[in-house]
GUVOMAR-524888 format. One line per field, with one value per residue (C-alpha): residue in one letter; x, y, z. Coordinates in steps of 0.05 Angstrom, whole numbers, plus 5000, padded with zeros to 4 digits. Last residue first. Layout:
<atoms>
type = (A; ...)
X = (X; ...)
Y = (Y; ...)
Z = (Z; ...)
</atoms>
This chain:
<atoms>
type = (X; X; X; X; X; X; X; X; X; X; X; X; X; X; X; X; X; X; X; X; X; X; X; X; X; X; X; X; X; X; X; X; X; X; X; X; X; X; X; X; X; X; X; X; X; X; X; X; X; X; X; X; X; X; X; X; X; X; X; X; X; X; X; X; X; X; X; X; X; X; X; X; X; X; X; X; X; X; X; X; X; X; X; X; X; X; X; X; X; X; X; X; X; X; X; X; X; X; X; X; X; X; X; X; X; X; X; X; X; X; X; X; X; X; X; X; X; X; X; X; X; X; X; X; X; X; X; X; X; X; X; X; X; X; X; X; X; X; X; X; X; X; X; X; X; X; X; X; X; X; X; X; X; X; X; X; X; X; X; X; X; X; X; X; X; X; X; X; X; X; X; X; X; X; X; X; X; X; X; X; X; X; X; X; X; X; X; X; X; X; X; X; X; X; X; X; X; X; X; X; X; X; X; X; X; X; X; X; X; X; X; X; X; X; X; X; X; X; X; X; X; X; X; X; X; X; X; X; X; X; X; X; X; X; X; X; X; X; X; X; X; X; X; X; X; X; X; X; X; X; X; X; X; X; X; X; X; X; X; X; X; X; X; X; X; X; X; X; X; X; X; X; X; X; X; X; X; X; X; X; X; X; X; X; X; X; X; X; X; X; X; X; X; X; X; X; X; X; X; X; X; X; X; X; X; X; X; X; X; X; X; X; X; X; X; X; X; X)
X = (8727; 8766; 8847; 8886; 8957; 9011; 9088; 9137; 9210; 9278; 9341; 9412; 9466; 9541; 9591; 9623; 9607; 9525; 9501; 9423; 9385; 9359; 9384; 9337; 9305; 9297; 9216; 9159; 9096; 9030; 8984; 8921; 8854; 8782; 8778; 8829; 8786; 8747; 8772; 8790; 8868; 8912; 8911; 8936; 8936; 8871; 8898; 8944; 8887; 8830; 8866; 8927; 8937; 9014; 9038; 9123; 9151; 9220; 9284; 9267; 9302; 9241; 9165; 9093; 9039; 8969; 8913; 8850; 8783; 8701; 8699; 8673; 8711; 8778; 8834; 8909; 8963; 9032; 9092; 9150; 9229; 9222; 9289; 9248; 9180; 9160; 9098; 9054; 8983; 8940; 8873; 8838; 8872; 8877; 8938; 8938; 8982; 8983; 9050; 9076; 9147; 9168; 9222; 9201; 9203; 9165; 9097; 9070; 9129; 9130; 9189; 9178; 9205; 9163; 9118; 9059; 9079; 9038; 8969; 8927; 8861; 8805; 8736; 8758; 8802; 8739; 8725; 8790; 8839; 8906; 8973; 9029; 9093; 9149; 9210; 9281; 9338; 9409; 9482; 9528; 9605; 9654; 9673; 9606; 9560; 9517; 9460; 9391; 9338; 9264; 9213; 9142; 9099; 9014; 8980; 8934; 8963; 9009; 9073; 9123; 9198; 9238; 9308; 9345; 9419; 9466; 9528; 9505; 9468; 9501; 9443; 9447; 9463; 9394; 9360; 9405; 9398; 9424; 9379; 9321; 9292; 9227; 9213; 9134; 9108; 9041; 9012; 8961; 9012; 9077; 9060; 9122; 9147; 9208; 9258; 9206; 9240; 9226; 9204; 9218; 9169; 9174; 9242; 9270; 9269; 9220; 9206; 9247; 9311; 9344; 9406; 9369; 9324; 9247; 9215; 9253; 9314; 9343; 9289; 9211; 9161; 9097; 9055; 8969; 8961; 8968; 9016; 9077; 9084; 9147; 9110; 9023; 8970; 8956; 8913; 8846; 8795; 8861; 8876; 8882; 8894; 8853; 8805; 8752; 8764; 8739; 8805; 8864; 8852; 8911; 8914; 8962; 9021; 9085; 9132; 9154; 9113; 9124; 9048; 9028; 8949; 8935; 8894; 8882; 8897; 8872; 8912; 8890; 8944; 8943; 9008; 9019; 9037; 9018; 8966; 8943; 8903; 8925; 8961; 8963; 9001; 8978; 8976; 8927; 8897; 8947; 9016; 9050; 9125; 9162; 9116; 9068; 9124; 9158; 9089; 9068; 9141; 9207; 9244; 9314; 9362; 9364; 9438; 9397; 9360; 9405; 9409; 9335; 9322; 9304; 9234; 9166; 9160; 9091; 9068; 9126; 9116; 9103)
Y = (7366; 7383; 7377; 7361; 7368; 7318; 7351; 7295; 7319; 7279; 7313; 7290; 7321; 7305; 7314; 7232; 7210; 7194; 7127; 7130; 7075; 7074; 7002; 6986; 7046; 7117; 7127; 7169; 7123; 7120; 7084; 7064; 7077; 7062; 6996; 6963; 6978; 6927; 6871; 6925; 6943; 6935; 6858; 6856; 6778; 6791; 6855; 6813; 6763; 6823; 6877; 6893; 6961; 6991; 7029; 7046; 7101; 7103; 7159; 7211; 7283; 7314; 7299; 7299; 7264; 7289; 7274; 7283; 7294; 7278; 7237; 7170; 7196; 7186; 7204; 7181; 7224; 7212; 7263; 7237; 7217; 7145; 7099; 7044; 7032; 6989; 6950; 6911; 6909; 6856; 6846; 6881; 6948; 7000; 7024; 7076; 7090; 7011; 6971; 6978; 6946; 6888; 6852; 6796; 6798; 6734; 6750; 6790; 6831; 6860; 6899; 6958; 6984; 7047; 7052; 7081; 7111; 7170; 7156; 7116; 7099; 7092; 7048; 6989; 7031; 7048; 7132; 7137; 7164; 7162; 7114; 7153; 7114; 7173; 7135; 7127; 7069; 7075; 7072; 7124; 7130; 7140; 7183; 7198; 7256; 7233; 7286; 7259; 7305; 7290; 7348; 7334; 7381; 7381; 7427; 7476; 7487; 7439; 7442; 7395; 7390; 7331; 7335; 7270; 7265; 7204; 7181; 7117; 7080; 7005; 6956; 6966; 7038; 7054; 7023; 7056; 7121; 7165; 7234; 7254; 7321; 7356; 7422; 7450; 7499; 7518; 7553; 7598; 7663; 7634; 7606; 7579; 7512; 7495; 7436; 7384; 7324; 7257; 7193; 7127; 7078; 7102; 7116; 7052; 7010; 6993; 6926; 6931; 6897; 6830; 6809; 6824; 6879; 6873; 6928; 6987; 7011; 7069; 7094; 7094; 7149; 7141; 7176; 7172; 7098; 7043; 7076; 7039; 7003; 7016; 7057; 7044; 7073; 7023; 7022; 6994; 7050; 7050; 7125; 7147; 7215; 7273; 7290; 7336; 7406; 7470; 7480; 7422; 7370; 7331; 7268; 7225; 7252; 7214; 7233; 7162; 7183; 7258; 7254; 7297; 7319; 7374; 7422; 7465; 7538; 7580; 7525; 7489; 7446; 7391; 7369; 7299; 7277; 7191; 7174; 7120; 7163; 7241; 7273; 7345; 7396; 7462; 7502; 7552; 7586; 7606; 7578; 7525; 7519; 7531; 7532; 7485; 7440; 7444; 7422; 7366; 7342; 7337; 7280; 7276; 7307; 7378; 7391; 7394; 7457; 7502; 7482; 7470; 7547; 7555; 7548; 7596; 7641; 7684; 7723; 7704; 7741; 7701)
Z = (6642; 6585; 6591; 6638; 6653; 6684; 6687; 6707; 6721; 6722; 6749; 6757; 6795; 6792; 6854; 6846; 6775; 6760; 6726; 6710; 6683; 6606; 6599; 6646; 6686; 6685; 6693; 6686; 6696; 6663; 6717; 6694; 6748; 6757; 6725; 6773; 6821; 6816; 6865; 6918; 6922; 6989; 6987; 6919; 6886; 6863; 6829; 6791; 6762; 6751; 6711; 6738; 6688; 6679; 6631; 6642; 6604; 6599; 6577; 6629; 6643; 6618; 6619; 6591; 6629; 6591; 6622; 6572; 6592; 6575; 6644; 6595; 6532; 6579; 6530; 6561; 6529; 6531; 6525; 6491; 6512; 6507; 6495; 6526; 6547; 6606; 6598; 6643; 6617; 6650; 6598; 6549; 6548; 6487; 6472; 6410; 6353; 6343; 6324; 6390; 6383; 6430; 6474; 6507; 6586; 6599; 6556; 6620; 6633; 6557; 6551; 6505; 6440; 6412; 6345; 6380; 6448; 6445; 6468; 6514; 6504; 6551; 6547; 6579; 6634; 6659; 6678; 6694; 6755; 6739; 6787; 6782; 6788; 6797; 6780; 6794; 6779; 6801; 6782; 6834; 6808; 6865; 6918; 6944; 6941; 6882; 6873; 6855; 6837; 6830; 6792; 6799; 6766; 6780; 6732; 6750; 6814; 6866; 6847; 6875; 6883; 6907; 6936; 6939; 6968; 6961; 7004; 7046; 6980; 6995; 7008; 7083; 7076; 7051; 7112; 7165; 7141; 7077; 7045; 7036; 7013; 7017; 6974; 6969; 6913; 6924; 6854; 6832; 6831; 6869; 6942; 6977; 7018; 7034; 7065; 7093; 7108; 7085; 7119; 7081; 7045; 6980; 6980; 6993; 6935; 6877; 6919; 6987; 6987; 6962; 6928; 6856; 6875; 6858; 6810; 6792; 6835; 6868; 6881; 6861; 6891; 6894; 6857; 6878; 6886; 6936; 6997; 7015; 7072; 7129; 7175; 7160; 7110; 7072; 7013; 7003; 6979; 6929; 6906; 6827; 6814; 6773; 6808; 6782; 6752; 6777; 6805; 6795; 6833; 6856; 6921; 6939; 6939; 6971; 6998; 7024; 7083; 7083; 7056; 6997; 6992; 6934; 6915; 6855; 6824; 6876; 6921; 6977; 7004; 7065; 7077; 7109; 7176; 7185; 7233; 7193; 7147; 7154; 7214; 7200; 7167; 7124; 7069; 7039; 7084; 7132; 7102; 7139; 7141; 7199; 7257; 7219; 7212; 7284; 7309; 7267; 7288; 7245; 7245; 7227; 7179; 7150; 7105; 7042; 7076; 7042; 6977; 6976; 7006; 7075; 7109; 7087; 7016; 7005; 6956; 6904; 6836; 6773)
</atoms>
């Protein structure tokens, strides 16, 4: 595809940006007439507003954090709580978040899934190619990531906004010694009823089952069907998975690279009444099928090495 328009620097260039950047000093720099945009969004919080020929998107610099995909002449295709916060310092209830440097709760304290998710990003670039937006932010050390020991890292996140939605999350350790962490991008899928849904692809896979305390288990059936809380992440995963939605006539398909675990999760009704940013049924509207490194399938990097993990979600049908 040929570029028809390219706005801001380059992401090895514009890994050096720090700081806030205002509604104004974005638009300046990086909007695109008619097809992207910033504005303050729920909570007051900037986001980027796209409108693609080949789909639209929402992405907040809040935790970077994209909340909304429809590719064109398709409907929706993620997940966003009715309930979620929109506030500094909370993390948003659906769409992706982003998870880094560690999964789940952090032994010795620190935010749940880590800082990311809850931090501001810079915009770096932002580009139309064919059908598709592409838009660069980055993130790198502050206060909050020093104070449980990340103070020479640098994130650069790419995402595509078209007819399929790619999310592509490098980490670069630019210390002196080796960097261990966790990533994920935890996207949360809008279905018809999670009841009537079936998920595909991980038949015959080792997972830890965090609702039968931690055991250690192989999926004996080709497809995951949910009756109750599902909190599973799969190890030693490289495969696409498919979840098939009879009730919107579609498939999502999550397939992925640089990423060895695939977490499923579904509250159900007893975790999702313990959610105050989630309505008591709306844990029939969405699954999350999550691209992952963590466990024994977390990350070490030496001091100048790179590592990438990328999520490509497609749909098919409706």
């Amino acid at each position: 595809m040929c570029a028809a328009k390219m706005v801001g620097l380059s992401p090895i260039q514009a890994v050096t940006l720090a700081g806030m950047q205002t509604l104004t000093e974005l638009n300046e720099n990086f909007a695109i007439p008619g097809v992207l945009g910033f504005e303050e969004g729920n909570g007051g919080l900037i986001c980027a507003r796209v409108t693609g020929v080949g789909g639209d998107g929402t992405i907040y610099l809040h935790g970077a954090h994209v909340t909304h995909w429809q590719p064109a002449g398709a409907e929706t295709v993620l997940f966003l709580s009715e309930h979620s916060k929109f506030e500094d310092g909370k993390a948003i209830r659906g769409g992706v978040p982003l998870i880094f440097p560690w999964f789940g709760a952090r032994e010795g304290g620190g935010p749940v899934h880590g800082f990311a998710r809850t931090a501001m990003w810079d915009v770096a670039f932002a580009a139309v190619s064919g059908d598709e937006v592409h838009l660069t932010l980055t993130l790198g050390p502050s206060e909050v990531s020093r104070a449980v020991g990340y103070d020479r890292f640098r994130l650069v996140y790419e995402v595509v906004f078209g007819r399929e939605l790619t999310l592509r999350l490098s980490v670069a350790n630019q210390g002196e010694k080796p960097m261990t962490f966790e990533e994920g991008m935890h996207s949360y899928l809008r279905v018809s009823d999670v009841e009537g849904i079936g998920v595909e692809g991980l038949g015959g896979t080792e997972y830890v089952d965090k609702m039968d305390d931690f055991k250690r288990k192989r999926q004996s059936e080709a497809v995951l069907r949910f009756t109750g809380t599902v909190d599973r992440p799969y190890l030693n995963t490289e495969a696409a998975v498919t979840v098939e939605d009879a009730g919107m006539k579609r498939k999502i398909v999550v397939a992925k690279k640089g990423s060895k675990t695939t977490v499923v999760w579904n509250p159900w009704t007893e975790v999702t009444a313990t959610l105050n940013d989630m309505g008591a049924e709306e844990w029939r509207k969405m699954v999350c099928v999550e691209t992952v490194n963590a466990m024994e399938n977390s990350v070490t990097l030496l001091p100048s090495e790179a590592h990438t993990m990328e999520a490509k979600i497609s749909v098919v049908g409706a």
